[in-house]
C-alpha positions as CSV (number, residue, x, y, z in Angstrom):
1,X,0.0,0.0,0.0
2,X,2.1,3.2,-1.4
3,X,2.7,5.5,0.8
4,X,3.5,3.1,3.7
5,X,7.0,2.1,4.4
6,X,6.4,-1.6,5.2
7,X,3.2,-4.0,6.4
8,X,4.9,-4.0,9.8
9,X,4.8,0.0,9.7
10,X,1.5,0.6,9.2
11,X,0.4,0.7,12.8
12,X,-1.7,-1.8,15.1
13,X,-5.7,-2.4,14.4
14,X,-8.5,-3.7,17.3
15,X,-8.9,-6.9,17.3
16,X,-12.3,-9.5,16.7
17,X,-15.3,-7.7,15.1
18,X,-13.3,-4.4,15.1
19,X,-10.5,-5.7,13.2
20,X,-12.8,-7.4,11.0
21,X,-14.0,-3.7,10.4
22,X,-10.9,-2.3,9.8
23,X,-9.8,-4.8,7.6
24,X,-13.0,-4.2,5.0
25,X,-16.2,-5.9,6.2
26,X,-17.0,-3.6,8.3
27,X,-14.4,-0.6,7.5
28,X,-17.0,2.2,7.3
29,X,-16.6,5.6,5.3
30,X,-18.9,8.9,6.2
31,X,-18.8,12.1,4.0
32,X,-19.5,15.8,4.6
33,X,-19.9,18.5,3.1
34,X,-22.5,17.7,0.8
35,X,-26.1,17.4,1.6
36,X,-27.1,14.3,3.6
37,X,-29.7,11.6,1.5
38,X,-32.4,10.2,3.8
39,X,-31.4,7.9,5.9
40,X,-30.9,4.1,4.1
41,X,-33.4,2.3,7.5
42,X,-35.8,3.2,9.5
43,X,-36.9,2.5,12.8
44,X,-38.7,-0.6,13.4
45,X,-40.1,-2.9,16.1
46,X,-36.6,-4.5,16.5
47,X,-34.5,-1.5,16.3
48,X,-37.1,-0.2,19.0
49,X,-37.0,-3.2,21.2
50,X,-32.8,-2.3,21.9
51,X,-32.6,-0.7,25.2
52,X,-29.7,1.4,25.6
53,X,-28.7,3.4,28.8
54,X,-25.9,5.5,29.6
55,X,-24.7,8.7,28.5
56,X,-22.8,9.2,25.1
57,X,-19.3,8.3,24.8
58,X,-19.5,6.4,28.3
59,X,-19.5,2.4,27.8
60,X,-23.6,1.3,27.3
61,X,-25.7,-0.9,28.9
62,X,-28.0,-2.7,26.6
63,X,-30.7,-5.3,26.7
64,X,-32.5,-6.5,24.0
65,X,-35.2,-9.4,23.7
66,X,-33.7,-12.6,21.9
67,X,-34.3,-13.4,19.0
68,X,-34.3,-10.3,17.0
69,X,-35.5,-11.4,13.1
70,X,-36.1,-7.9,11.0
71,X,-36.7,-9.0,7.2
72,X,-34.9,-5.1,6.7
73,X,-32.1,-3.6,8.5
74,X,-33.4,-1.6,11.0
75,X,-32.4,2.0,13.2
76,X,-33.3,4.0,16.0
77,X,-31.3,7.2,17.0
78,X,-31.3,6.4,20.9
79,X,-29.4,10.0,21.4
80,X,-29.9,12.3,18.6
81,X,-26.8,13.9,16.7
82,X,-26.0,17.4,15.5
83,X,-25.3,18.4,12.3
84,X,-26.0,16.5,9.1
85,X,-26.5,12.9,8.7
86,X,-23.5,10.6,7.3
87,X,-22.8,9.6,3.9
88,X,-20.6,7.9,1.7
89,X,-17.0,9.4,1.6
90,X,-16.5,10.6,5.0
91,X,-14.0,8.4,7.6
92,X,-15.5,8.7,11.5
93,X,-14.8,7.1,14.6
94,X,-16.7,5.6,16.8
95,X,-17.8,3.1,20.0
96,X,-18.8,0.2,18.6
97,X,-20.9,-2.4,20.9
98,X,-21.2,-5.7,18.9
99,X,-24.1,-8.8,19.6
100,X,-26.0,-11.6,18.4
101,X,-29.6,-10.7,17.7
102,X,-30.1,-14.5,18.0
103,X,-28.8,-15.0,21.2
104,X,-28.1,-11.8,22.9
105,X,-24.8,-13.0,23.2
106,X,-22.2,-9.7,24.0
107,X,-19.0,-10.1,20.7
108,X,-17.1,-7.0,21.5
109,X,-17.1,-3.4,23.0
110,X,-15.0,-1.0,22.0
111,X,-13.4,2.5,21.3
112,X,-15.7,4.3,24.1
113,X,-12.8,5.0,26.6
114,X,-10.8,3.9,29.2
115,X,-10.3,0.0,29.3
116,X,-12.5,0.0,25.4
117,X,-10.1,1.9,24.1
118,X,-9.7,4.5,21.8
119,X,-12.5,5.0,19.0
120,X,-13.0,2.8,15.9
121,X,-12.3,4.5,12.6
122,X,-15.1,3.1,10.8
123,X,-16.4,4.5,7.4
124,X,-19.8,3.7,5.2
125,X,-18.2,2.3,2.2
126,X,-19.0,-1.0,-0.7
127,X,-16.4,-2.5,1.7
128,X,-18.8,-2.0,4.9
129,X,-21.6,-4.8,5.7
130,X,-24.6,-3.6,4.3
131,X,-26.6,-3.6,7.3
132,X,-23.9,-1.4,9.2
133,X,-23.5,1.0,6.1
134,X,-27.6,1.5,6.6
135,X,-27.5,1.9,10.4
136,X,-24.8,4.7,9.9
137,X,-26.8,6.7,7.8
138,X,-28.9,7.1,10.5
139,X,-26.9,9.2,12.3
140,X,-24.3,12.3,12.6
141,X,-21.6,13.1,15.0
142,X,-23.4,13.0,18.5
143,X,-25.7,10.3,17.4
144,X,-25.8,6.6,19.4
145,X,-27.8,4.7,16.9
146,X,-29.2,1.2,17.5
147,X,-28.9,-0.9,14.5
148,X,-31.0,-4.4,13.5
149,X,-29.3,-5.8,10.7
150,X,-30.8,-9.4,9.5
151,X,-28.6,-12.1,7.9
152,X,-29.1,-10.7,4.8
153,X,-27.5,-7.2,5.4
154,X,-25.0,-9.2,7.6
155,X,-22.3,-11.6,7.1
156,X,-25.0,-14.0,4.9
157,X,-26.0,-17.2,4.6
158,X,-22.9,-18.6,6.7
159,X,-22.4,-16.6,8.9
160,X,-19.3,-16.1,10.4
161,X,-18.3,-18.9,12.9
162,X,-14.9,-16.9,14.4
163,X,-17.4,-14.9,15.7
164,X,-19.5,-16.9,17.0
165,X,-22.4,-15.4,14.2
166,X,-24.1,-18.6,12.9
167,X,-26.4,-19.4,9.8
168,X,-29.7,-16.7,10.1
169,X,-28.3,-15.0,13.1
170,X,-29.1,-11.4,13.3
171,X,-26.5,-8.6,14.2
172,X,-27.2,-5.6,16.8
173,X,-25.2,-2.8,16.9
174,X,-24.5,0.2,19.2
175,X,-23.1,2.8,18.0
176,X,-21.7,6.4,19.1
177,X,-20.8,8.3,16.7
178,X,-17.6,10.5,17.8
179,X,-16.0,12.2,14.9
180,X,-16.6,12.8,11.2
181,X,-14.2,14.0,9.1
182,X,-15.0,15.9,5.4
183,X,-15.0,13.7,2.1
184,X,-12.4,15.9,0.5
185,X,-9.9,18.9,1.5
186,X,-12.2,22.4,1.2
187,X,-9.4,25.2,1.4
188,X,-9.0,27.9,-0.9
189,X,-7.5,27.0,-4.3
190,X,-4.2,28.4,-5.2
191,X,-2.6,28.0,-8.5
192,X,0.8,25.4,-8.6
193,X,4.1,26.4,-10.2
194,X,5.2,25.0,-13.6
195,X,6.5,22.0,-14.4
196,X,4.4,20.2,-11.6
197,X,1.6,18.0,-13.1
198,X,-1.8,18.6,-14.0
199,X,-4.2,18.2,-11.5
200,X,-8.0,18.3,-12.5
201,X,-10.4,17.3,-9.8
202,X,-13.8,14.9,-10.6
203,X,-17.0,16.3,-9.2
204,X,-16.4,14.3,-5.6
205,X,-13.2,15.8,-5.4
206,X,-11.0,12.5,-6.8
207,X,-7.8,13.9,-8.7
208,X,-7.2,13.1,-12.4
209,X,-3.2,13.0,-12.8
210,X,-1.0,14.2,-15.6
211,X,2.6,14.3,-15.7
212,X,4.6,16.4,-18.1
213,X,6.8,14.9,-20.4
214,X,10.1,16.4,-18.6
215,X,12.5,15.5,-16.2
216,X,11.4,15.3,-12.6
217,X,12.9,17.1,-10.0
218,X,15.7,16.1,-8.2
219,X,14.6,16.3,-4.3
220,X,11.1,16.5,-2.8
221,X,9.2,19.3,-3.9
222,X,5.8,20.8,-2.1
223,X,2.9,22.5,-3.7
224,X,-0.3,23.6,-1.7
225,X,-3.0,23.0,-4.6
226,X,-6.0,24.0,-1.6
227,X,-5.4,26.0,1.1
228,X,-6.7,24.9,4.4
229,X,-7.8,27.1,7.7
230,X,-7.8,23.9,9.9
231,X,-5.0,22.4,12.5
232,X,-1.5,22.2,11.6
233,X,-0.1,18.8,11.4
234,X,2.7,18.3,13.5
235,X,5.7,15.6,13.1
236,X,4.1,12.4,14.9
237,X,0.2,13.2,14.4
238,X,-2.4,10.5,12.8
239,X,-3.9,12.5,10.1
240,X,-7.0,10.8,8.1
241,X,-5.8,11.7,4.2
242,X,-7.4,11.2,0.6
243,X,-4.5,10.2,-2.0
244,X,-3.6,9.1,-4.9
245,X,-0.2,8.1,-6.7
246,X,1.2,8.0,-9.5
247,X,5.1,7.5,-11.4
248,X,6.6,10.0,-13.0
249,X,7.6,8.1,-16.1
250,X,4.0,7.6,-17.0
251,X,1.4,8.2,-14.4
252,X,0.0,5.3,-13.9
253,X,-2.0,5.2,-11.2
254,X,-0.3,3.2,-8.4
255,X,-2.4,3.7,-5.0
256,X,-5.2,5.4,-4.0
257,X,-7.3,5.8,-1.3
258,X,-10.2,7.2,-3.4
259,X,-10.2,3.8,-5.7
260,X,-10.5,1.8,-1.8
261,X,-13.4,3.7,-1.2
262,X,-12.2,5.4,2.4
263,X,-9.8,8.1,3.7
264,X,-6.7,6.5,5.0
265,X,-5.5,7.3,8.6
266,X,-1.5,6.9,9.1
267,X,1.2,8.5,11.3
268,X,3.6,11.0,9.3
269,X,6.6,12.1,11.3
270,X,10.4,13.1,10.6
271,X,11.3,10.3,12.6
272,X,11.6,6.7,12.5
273,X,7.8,6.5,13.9
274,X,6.5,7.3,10.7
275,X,4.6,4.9,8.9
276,X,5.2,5.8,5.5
277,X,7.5,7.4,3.4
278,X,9.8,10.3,4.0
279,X,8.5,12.2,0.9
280,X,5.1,11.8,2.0
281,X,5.6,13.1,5.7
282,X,7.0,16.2,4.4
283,X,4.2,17.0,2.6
284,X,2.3,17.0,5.1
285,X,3.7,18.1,7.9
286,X,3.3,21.9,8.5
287,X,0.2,21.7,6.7
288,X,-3.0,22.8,8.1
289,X,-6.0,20.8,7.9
290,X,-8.4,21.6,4.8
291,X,-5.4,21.5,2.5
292,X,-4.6,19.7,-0.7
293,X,-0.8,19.3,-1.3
294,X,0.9,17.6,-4.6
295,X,4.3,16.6,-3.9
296,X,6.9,14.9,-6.3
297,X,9.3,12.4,-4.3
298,X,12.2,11.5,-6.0
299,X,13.5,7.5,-4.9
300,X,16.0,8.9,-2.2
301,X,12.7,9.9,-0.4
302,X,10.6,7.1,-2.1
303,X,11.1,3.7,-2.7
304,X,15.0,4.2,-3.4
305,X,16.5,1.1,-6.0
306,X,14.6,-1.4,-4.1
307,X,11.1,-0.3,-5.4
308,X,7.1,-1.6,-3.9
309,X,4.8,-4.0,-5.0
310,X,4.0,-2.2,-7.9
311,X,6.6,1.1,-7.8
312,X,9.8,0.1,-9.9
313,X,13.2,1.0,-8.4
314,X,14.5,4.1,-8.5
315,X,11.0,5.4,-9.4
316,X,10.1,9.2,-8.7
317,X,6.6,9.7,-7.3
318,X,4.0,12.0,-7.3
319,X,0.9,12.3,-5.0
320,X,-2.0,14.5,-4.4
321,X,-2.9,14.4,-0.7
322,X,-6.4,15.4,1.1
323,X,-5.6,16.5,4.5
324,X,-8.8,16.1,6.0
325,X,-8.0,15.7,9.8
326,X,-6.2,15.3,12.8
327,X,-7.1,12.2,15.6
């Protein structure tokens, strides 16, 4: 995965349902900035039958009637949220509380604090269980939603035995939703110098690529395409980034965070606790949030004559970066 340095850099995930999230069947991606659609469920007599106390962001206590069978995914906004509801494009983070409609049986309970950890980046995505996807759309930042989701908006027909999810069980999900961040960097456009590649953004804000047919430059070079008002990123921050990447010798596309459906969240730093590479950190660093930067990375800040995956040695790179927020 481009920028990052190595698999063993990229920085620990949760583990059970929350990994299982993080790793694409439940990695959820939330947008802003656009108007909300109406919610993709609707309250229901099993959504309705979840009781959930506590206050939001504290650890809940829920009860729920066993079995829970919905035909459709079902959600009720147990404490409502501010701001617009979530859609497709945006990364958030959440407490994530995890049973077995079937059984009532407790899977996991995380990211609300203290011994649960830190929140889930989760985002509403084709990656993202259907049924969770729906239940998120429910809500905004401030919302705890209570989500039904039946077999068929779950892990289907076989359910998902690690888990202790069998055949035609039913998933309930609690869910407080802590953060969103924007779909796409919103800062005021400024105008790049020449010889850096074209940049022409899609209507969702994904970046078309085209290099000119020169010689790249020789050491990492910065341009701010968007000017944001946000945060500045510091050396050693997790930022939450759109990208994508391309080589100089004929820009082909070579990641992208837009084409995996979800803002990526890494650590950039000058120091060996970065998790990608050099050329990349320095882009970002000193940035402020709301930004779009381009940078070209020559190898010695790359790849360098080993190459990635996909990246052939000494291969100079060039990247369009989304800074979209700070954790």
């Amino acid at each position: 995965m481009a920028p990052h340095r190595s698999p063993k850099n990229r920085g620990s995930v949760r583990s059970s349902f929350a990994l299982i999230a993080t790793a694409g069947i439940i990695a959820l991606t939330l947008s802003g900035c656009v108007s909300a659609p109406a919610p993709e469920a609707g309250s229901g007599d099993s959504s309705n039958a979840v009781e959930v106390k506590g206050d939001f962001g504290d650890t809940p206590r829920v009860e729920f009637p066993s079995p829970l069978a919905p035909e459709e995914t079902q959600c009720t906004e147990v404490i409502a949220g501010d701001g617009e509801r979530l859609v497709d494009g945006q990364q958030s983070l959440v407490g994530l509380a995890v049973y077995n409609g079937a059984t009532g049986e407790e899977l996991q309970v995380t990211g609300f604090g203290g011994e649960t950890g830190d929140p889930v980046p989760l985002a509403i995505s084709e990656n993202t269980l259907p049924g969770l996807n729906k239940g998120l759309s429910c809500g905004s930042v401030g919302s705890r939603v209570a989500v039904v989701v039946p077999e068929k908006d779950g892990f289907g027909p076989n359910g998902n035995q690690s888990l202790g999810i069998e055949p035609g069980d039913s998933l309930v999900f609690v869910l407080d939703i802590q953060r969103a961040f924007p779909a796409r960097a919103d800062g005021a456009v400024r105008l790049s110098r020449d010889g850096f590649p074209a940049v022409v953004l899609a209507p969702d804000g994904r970046p078309g690529i085209t290099v000119p047919k020169a010689d790249p430059f020789e050491t990492t070079e910065v341009e701010v395409l968007k000017e944001g008002s946000g945060q500045v990123v510091e050396s050693g921050d997790t930022v939450v980034v759109h990208y994508t990447g391309v080589t100089w010798a004929d820009s082909k596309v070579f990641d992208s965070s837009w084409e995996k459906g979800a803002p990526a969240i890494m650590t950039v730093s000058d120091g060996a606790d970065s998790q990608v590479i050099p050329g990349f950190s320095e882009a970002i660093i000193g940035q402020k949030v709301g930004s779009q930067v381009a940078v070209v990375i020559p190898p010695s800040d790359g790849y360098g004559d080993q190459g990635s995956e996909n990246i052939p040695p000494n291969s100079t790179l060039f990247f369009v970066i989304d800074i979209l927020g700070v954790i």
